[in-house]
C-alpha positions as CSV (number, residue, x, y, z in Angstrom):
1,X,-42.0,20.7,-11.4
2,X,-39.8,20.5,-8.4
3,X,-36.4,18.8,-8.1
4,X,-35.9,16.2,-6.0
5,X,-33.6,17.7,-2.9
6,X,-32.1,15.0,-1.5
7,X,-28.7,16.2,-2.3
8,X,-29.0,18.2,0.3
9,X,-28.8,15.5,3.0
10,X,-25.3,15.0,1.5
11,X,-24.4,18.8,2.0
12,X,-22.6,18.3,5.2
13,X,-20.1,15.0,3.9
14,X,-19.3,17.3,1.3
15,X,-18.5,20.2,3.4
16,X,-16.2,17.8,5.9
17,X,-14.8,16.3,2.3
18,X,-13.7,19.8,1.3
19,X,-12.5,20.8,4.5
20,X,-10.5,17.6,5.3
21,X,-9.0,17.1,1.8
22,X,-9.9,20.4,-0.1
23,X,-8.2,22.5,1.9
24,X,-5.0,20.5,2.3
25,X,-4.9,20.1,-1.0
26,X,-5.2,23.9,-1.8
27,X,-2.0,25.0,0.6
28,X,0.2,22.1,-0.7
29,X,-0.8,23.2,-4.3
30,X,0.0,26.9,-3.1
31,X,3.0,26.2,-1.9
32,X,4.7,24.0,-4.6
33,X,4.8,26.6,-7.4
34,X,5.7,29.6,-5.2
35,X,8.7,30.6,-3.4
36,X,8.4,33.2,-1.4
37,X,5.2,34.5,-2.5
38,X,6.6,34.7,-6.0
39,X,4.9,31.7,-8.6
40,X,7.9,29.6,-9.3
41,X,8.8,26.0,-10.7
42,X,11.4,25.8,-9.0
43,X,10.4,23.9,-6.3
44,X,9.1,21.2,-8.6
45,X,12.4,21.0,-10.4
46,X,14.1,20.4,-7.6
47,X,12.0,17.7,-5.9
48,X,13.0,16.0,-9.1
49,X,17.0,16.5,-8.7
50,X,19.8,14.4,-7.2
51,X,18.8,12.8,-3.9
52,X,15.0,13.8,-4.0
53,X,14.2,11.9,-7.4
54,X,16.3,8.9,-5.4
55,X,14.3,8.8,-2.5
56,X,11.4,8.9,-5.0
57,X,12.5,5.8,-7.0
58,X,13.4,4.0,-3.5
59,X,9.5,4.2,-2.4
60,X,8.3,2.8,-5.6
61,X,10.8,-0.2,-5.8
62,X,9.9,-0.7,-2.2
63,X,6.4,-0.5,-2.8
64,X,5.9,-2.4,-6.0
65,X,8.1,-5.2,-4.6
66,X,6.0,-5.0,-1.3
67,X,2.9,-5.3,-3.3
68,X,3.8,-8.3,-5.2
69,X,5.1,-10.0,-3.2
70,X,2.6,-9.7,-0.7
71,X,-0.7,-10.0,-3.1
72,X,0.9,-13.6,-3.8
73,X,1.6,-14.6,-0.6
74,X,-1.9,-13.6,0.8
75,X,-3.3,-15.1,-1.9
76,X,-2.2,-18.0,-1.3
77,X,-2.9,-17.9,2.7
78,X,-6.3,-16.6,2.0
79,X,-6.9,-19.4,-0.2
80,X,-5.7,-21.6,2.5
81,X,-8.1,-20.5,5.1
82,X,-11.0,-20.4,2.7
83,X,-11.0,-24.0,2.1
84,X,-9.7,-25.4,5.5
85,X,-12.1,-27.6,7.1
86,X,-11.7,-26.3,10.1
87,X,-13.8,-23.3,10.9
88,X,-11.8,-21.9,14.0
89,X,-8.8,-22.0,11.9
90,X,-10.5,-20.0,9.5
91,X,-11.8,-17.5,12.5
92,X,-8.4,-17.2,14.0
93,X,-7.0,-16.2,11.0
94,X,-9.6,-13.6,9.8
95,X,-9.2,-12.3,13.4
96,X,-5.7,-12.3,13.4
97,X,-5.0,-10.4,10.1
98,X,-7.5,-7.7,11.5
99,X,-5.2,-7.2,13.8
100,X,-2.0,-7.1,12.1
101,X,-3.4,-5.4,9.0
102,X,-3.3,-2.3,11.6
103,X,-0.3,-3.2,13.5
104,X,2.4,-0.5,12.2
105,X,4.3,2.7,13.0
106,X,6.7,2.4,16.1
107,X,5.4,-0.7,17.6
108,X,6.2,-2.8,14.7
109,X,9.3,-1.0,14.1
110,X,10.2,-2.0,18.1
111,X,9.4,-5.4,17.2
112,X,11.7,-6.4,14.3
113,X,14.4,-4.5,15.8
114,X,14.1,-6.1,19.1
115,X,13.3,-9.2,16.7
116,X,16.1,-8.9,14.4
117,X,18.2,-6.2,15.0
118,X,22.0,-6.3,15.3
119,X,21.1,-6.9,19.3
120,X,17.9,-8.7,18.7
121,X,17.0,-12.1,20.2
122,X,16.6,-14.2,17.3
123,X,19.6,-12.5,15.8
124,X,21.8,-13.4,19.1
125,X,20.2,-17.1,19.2
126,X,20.9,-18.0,15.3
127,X,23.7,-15.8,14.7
128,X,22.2,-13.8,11.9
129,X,24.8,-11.2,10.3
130,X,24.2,-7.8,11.9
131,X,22.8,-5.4,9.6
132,X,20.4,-7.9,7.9
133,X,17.1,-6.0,9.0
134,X,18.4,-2.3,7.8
135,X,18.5,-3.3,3.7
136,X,15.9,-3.4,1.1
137,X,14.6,-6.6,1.9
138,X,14.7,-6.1,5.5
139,X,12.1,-3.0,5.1
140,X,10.3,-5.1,2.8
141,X,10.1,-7.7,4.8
142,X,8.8,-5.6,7.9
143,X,6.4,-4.2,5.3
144,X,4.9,-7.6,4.2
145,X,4.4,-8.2,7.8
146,X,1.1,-5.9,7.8
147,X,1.0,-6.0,3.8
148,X,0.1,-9.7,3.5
149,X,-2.7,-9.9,6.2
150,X,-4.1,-7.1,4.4
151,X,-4.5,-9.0,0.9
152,X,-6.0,-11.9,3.4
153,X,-9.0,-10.0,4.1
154,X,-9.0,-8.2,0.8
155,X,-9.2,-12.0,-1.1
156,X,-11.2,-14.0,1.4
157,X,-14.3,-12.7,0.5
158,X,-13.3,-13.0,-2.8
159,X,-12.6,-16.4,-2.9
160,X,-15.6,-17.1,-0.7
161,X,-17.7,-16.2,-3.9
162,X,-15.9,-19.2,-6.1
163,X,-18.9,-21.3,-6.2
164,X,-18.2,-25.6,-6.2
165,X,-20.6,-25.6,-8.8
166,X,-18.5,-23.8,-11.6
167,X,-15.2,-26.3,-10.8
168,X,-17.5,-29.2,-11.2
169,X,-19.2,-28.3,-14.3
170,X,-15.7,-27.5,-15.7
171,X,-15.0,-31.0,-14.5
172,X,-17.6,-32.3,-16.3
173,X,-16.8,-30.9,-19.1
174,X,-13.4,-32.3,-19.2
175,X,-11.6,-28.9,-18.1
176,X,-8.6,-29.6,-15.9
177,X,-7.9,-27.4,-12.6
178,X,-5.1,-25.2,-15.1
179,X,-8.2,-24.6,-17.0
180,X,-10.6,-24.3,-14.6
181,X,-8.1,-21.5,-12.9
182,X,-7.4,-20.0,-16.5
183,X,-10.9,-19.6,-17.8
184,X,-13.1,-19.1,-14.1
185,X,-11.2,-19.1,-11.0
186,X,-8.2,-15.8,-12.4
187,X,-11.1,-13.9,-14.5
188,X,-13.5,-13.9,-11.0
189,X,-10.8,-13.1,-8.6
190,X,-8.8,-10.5,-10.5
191,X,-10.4,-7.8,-9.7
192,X,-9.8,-8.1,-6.1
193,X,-6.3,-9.2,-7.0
194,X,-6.0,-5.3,-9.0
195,X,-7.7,-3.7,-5.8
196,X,-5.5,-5.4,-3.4
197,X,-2.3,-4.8,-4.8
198,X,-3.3,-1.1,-5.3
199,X,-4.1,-1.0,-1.5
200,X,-0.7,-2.7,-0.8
201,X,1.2,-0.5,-2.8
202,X,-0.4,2.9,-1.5
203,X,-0.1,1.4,2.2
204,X,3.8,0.7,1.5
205,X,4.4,4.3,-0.6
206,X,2.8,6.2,2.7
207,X,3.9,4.5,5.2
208,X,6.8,6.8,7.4
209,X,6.6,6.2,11.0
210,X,7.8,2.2,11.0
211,X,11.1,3.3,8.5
212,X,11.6,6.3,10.5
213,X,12.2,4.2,13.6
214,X,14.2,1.7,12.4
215,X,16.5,4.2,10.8
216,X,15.8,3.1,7.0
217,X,16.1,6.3,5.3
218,X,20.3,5.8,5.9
219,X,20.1,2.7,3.5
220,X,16.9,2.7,1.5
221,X,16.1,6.3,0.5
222,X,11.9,7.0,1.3
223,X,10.6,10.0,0.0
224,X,8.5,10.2,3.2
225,X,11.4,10.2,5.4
226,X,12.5,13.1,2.9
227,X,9.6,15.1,3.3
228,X,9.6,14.9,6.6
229,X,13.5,16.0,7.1
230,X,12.6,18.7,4.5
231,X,9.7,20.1,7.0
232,X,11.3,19.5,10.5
233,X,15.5,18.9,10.0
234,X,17.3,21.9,11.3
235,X,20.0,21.5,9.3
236,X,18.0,21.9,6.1
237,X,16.4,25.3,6.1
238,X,13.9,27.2,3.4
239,X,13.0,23.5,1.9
240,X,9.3,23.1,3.2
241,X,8.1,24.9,-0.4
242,X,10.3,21.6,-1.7
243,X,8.7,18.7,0.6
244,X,4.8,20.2,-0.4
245,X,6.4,19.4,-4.1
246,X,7.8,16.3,-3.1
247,X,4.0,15.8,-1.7
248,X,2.4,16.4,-5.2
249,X,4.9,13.9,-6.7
250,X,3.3,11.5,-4.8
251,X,0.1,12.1,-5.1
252,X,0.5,12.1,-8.9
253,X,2.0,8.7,-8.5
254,X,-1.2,7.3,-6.7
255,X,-3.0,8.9,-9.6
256,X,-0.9,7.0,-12.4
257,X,-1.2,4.0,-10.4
258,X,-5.2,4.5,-10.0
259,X,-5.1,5.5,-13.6
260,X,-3.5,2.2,-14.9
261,X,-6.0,0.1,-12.4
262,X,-9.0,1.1,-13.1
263,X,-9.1,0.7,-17.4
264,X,-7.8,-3.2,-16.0
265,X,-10.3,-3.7,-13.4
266,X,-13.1,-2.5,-15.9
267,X,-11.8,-4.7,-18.6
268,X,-12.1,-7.2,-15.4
269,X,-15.5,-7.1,-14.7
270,X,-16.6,-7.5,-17.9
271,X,-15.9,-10.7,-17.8
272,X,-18.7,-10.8,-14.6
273,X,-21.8,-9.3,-16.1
């Protein structure tokens, strides 16, 4: 009996998979636990030392606090637009988050500092303190400004498949809109919640182009913005075996982070079946 051999349609994905990421992964591997030529850890320990374990740290408060804060706020837009009567509202939006969901790297770094820098035109016309955009917040809040239209079209859909009927038979059966959210509405939607704030949090971890041109890395420590001095700064020399560690640190944060989401978004969708 013959096997099916469809799998071999597939053959060329899985060539361009291996290439793209297999590869990659291979050299950065290669060069995190050798020095040299020589197998070493040394690398590793180090990209967990002084100001590499900071910069570290920095990109996951910065993250996490980006991905809160802008799962919630979306949220609540999306939510917003979803049940507005008016359907070019709705359209405008949708089409508008497209948009911004994309809009990063230099340009949007030109914009809040033109914006609110310390010569900025808002900042000249309401006399904002100067400094304000280069702190924690102010990256965060440059961050949100492409985080939350992202969680807009991540939980549109979403709440697009809340269906009238299940509030008003939990109307008719005496439930109130607490329980109504409690019991139906939070159980449907949190699995999209999970997935959005996962994609919020790994867009925020990555991102390096937007910090790097507003000059972030003086005040909020990135370890993008390390990895990136470790491979190009000519001031720092022999560290590029330390920035393809620093890369592996990363990567085995997105894995912890993956790991803790999907146990949570199984449990999740349980709840659906």
């Amino acid at each position: 009996m013959r096997r099916p051999k469809g799998w071999l349609g597939a053959l060329p994905l899985l060539a361009f998979y291996a290439f793209v990421f297999g590869l990659p992964l291979v050299a950065l591997l290669v060069g995190a636990f050798t020095s040299r030529g020589e197998p070493t850890l040394a690398n590793m320990r180090q990209s967990l030392e002084g100001g590499n374990l900071t910069s570290i740290a920095g990109s996951v408060q910065v993250s996490a606090v980006v991905a809160l804060l802008g799962a919630v706020l979306g949220t609540f837009l999306a939510y917003a637009v979803v049940t507005s009567r008016f359907a070019a509202l709705r359209h405008s939006v949708l089409t508008a988050s497209g948009v911004l969901a994309n809009f990063g790297g230099v340009p949007l770094a030109f914009f809040w500092v033109a914006t609110l820098g310390n010569s900025g035109v808002v900042s000249g016309l309401l006399g904002l303190p100067t400094g304000a955009l280069y702190t924690f917040w102010g990256l965060v809040v440059v961050y949100l400004y492409f985080s939350v239209p992202l969680m807009v079209l991540v939980m549109a859909p979403a709440l697009d498949g809340l269906r009238p009927q299940w509030r008003e038979a939990a109307a008719n059966n005496g439930a109130t809109s607490w329980h109504y959210w409690r019991y139906v509405g939070l159980p449907v939607l949190t699995p999209a919640l999970l997935g959005g704030v996962v994609l919020l949090f790994g867009g925020a971890f990555a991102a390096y182009a937007t910090a790097a041109a507003m000059g972030a890395g003086t005040v909020v420590p990135l370890v993008t913005l390390k990895i990136a001095n470790a491979l190009t700064s000519d001031v720092l020399i022999g560290q590029e075996n330390v920035a393809l560690a620093l890369s592996l640190n990363m990567i085995v944060i997105a894995g912890l982070v993956m790991a803790v989401y999907l146990p949570l978004q199984r449990r999740s969708t349980r709840w659906l079946r």
